[in-house]
N, C-alpha and C positions, 0 to 999 in steps of 0.2 A: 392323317392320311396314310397311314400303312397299308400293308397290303395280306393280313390274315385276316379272315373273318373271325367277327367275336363279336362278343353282348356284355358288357362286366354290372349290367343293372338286372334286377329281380323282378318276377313278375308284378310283385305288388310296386315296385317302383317303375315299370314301364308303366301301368294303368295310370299312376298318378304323370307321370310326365306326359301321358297321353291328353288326360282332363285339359291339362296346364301347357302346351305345344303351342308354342309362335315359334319362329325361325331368329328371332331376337333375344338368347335367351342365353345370357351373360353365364348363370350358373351350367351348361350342359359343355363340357368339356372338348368332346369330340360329336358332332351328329352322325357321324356315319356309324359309330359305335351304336347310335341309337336305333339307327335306322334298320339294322341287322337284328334288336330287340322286335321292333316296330316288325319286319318281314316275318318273322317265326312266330311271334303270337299276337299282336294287333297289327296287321297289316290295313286294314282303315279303322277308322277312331272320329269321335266326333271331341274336338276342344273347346273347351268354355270361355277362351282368351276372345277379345273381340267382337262380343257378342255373341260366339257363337259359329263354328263352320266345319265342313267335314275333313278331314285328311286320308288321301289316299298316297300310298307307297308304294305300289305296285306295279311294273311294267306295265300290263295287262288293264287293268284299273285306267291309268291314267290318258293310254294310247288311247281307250276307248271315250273317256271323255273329251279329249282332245278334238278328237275328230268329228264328235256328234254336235256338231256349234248351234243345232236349232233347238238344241234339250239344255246345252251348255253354254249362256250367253257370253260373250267379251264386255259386255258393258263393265263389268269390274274384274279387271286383273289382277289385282294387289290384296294382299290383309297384310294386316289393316287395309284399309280402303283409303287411297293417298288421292288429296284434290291438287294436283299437277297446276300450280301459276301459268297460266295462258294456254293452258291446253283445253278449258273448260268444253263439256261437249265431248272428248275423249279424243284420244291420241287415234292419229289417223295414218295407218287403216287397223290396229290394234283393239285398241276399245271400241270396234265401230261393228256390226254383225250387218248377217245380210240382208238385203241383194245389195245396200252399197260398199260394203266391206270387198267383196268382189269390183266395184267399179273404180273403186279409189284402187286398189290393191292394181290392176291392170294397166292404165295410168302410166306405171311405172314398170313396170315388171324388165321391159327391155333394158332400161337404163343401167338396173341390177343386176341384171342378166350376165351370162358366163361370157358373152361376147364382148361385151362391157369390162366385166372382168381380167380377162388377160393379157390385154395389151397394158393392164397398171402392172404388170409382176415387177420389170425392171427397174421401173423407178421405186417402188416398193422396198426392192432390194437393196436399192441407193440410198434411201433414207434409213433404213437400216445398220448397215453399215456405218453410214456415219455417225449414226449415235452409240455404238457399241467399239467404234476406233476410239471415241472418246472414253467410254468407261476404261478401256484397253490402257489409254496412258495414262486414266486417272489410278489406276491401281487398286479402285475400291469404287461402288456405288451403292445407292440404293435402286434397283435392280426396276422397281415399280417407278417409281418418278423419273428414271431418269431414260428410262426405255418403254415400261408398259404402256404408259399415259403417253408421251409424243409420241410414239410411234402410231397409232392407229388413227391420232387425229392427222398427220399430215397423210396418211393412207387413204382414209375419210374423204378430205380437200381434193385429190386428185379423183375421186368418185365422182364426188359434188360439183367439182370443176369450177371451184373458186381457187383464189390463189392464194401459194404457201403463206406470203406475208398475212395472212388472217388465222395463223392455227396459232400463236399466243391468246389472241381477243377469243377467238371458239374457243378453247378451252377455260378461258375468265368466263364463258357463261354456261360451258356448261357447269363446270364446279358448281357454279351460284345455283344452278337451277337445279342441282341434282342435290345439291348440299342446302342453302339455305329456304330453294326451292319449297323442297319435299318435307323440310323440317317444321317444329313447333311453335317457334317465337316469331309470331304476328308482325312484328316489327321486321324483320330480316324477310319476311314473305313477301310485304308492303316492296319492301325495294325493290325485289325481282318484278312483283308488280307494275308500278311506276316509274322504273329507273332500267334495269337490266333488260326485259322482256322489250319495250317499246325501242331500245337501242337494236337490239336483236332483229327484230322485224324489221327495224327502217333501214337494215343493214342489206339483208337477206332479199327486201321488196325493190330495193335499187338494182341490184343485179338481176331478181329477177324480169323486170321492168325492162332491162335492156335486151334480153332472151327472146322475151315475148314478141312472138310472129315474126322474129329474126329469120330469113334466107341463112345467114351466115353464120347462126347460132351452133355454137360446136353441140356435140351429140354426149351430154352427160346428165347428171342427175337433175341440176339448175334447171336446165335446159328443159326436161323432161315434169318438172314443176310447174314451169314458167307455161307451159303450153297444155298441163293437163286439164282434163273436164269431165264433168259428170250430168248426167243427162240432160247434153245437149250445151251448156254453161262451164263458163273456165271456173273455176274451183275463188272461191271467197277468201279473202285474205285472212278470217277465221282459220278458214280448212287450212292453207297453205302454211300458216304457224300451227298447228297442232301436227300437221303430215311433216314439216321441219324438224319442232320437238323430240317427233317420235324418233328419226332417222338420225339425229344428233346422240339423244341416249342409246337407241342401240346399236349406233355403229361406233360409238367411243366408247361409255363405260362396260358393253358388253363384251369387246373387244378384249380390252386391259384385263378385266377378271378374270377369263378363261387363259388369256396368256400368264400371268402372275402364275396363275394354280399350274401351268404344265411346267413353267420354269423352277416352281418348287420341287415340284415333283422331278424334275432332271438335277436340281440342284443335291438331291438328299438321297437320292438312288442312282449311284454315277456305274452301278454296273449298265442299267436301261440308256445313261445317258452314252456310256463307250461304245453299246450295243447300235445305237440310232448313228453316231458318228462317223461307225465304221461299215454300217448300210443304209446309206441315203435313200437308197429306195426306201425305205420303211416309212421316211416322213410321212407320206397320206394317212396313212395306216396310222401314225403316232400319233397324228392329232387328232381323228376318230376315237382310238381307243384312250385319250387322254381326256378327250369329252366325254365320255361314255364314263370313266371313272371319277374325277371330278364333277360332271357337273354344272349346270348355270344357275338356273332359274328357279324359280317355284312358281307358276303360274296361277290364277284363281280364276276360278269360273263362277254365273250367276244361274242359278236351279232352273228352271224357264216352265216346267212341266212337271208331275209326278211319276218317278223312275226308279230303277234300283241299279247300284252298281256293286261288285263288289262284295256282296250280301247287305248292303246298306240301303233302310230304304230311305230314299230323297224326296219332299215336295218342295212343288213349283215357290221359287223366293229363299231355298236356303243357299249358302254359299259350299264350295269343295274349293278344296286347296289338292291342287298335284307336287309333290313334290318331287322334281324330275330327278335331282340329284339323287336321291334315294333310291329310283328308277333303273338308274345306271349300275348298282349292286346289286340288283333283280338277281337270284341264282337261280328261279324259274326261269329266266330268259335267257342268260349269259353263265355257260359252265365258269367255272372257279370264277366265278363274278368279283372276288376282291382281293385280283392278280392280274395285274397290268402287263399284257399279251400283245407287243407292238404286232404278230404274226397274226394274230386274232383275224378268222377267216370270217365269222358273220358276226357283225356288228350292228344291228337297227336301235342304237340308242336316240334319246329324245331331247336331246341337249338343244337342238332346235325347234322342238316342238315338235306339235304333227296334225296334218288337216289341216283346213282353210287356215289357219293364221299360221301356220308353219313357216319359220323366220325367212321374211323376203331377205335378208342381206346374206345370205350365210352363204352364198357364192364368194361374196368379200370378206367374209371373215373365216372362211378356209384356206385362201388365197395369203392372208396377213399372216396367220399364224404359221401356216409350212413356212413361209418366207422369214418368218421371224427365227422359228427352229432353227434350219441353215444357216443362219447368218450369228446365230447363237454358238453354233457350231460350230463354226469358222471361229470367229472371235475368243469364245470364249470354251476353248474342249474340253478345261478341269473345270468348269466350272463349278461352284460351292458356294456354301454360307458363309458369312464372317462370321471367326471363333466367339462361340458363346452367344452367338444368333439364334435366338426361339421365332420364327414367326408364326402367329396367332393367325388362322384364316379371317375373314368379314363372312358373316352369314348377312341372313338379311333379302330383298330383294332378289341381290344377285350374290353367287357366293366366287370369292376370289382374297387375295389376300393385298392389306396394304403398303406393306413394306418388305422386301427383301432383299437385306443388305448382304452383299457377295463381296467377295475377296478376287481377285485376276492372276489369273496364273498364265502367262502366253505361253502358245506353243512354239518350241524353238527348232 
């Protein structure tokens, strides 16, 4: 993750890494190095990984598929194509296109909503704090587990409007279900199956069971489950585990990734990081342009029609992969696109998507992250790596990194 643009691969070696492109792919050292290859001379490419799908890198490219949902289905998100343990039917309102993808998605919308929003800042900030008073006297953490990962699930909790005492058990399922879940050995799938998934739901259906046609029911996410419907009928206890699933992985692991990657990223450029400490106003600003450099997601769409994007032509049935991270170092979009500009006046990066499935949560997950910053700030102002610390980002799904072991240095 630096911050000069470069390419150190040859044309005859982008075409072949182009053939040969998944986001899983042990041998490519840096992607964003690739990505700068990819923007200069194949900015879309079809790869042979997968069976088979197209790749687009483009600001311009992607915004436009993004937004076109009835040329570019949601039925499949992912490449690979990953069968989700109890979300069968598709994560809701994600994998789901329209007219219901708009009904499910409305549902909820208030509960997500900015009004929703605000009133969690202070305790936000309180759980913050206390986990970073801790790394404080412990003198050394691993930066991800011991802050990225709790922090957002008990952020999550106070969304959701269940209580703290349950952000241990959420986060034992989602691990299972994002790890053993998603993964390849039948047997560890089986459990999530039969063992984790059915604890999950009987969990999740008692509370919501008490919600339901409550007078008294407080005004949050539960609440706003327990009571949703679609034409005309309260939502099936299918829907309401797949609409759970979805809002569980993207309001925790999506969370964690993008925080990990901006705390790297303040950890290993501490001029950015003295600069953001000593202008707090900059925070909104930092965590836009630290999304927009970093990165989330690589979403996939399903071809629906015959179209051309891109100079590519597409028929109806093939897959496109956007890859948004790559997006984000658009130089067509964003001057010195791979120099991280907390003043940066226009920013329309895609870290959240864009058009109908443009991320319902990302009221609350702009909200986590400035609050996370500050309270990073506070705690921890020299913050850095432990001596002799390489961390290795995670590509994949979502890109973010798994460990970042830091050193404490408090301010005196």
């Amino acid at each position: 993750m630096g911050t000069k643009r470069g390419c150190p691969y040859s044309s005859a070696e982008l075409h072949e890494r182009a053939r040969n492109f998944t986001l899983f792919d042990p041998a490519v050292p840096d992607y964003f190095d690739l990505f700068a290859g990819f923007h200069d001379e194949l900015p879309a490419f079809h790869s042979e990984q997968f069976g088979g799908f197209y790749v687009f890198t483009k600001y311009e490219d992607c915004r436009t598929i993004l937004k076109d949902s009835e040329t570019f289905s949601s039925r499949q998100i992912f490449i690979p194509k990953v069968e989700i343990v109890g979300a069968e039917g598709g994560l809701i309102p994600e994998e789901v296109d329209q007219p219901d993808h708009g009904k499910y998605r409305a549902a909820l919308n208030a509960a997500l909503g900015p009004r929703r929003v605000r009133p969690l800042y202070d305790d936000a900030r309180r759980i913050a704090d206390e986990y970073l008073a801790k790394i404080v006297q412990a003198g050394s953490a691993d930066l991800v587990a011991d802050f990225c990962v709790p922090f957002p699930v008990y952020t999550f909790l106070l969304m959701l409007g269940a209580p703290a005492d349950d952000a241990p058990q959420l986060l034992y399922w989602k691990e299972r279900m994002l790890g053993d879940g998603l993964g390849g050995d039948e047997i560890k799938r089986a459990e999530v199956q039969n063992e984790v998934l059915p604890a999950m739901v009987s969990h999740f259906e008692q509370m919501l069971a008490a919600r339901r046609g409550s007078p008294d029911a407080p005004d949050d996410l539960l609440t706003a489950l327990a009571n949703a419907t679609i034409d005309g009928r309260p939502w099936s206890q299918s829907e309401l585990r797949r609409a759970t699933m979805q809002y569980l992985m993207a309001g925790l692991d999506t969370v964690t990734s993008a925080l990990s990657s901006m705390l790297y990223f303040l950890a290993t450029h501490p001029e950015h990081r003295r600069d953001l400490d000593e202008n707090r106003d900059l925070i909104p600003n930092a965590v836009e342009e630290m999304l927009r450099y970093c990165g989330l997601t690589g979403p996939a769409r399903y071809v629906t029609r015959d179209t051309e994007v891109g100079g590519i032509q597409l028929r109806a049935g093939d897959l496109v992969h956007c890859i948004l991270q790559a997006t984000g170092r658009d130089p067509d979009e964003f001057p010195d696109a791979d120099v991280v500009d907390f003043r940066r006046q226009t920013n329309r990066h895609l870290a959240f998507g864009a058009g109908r499935h443009r991320c319902q949560g990302s009221h609350l997950a702009r909200m986590e992250l400035a609050v996370a910053l500050e309270a990073v700030l506070d705690h921890l102002p020299d913050l850095a790596l432990a001596p002799g610390a390489n961390p290795v980002p995670r590509w994949g799904y979502v890109f973010g990194f798994s460990e970042l072991p830091i050193v404490v240095k408090s301010r005196s």
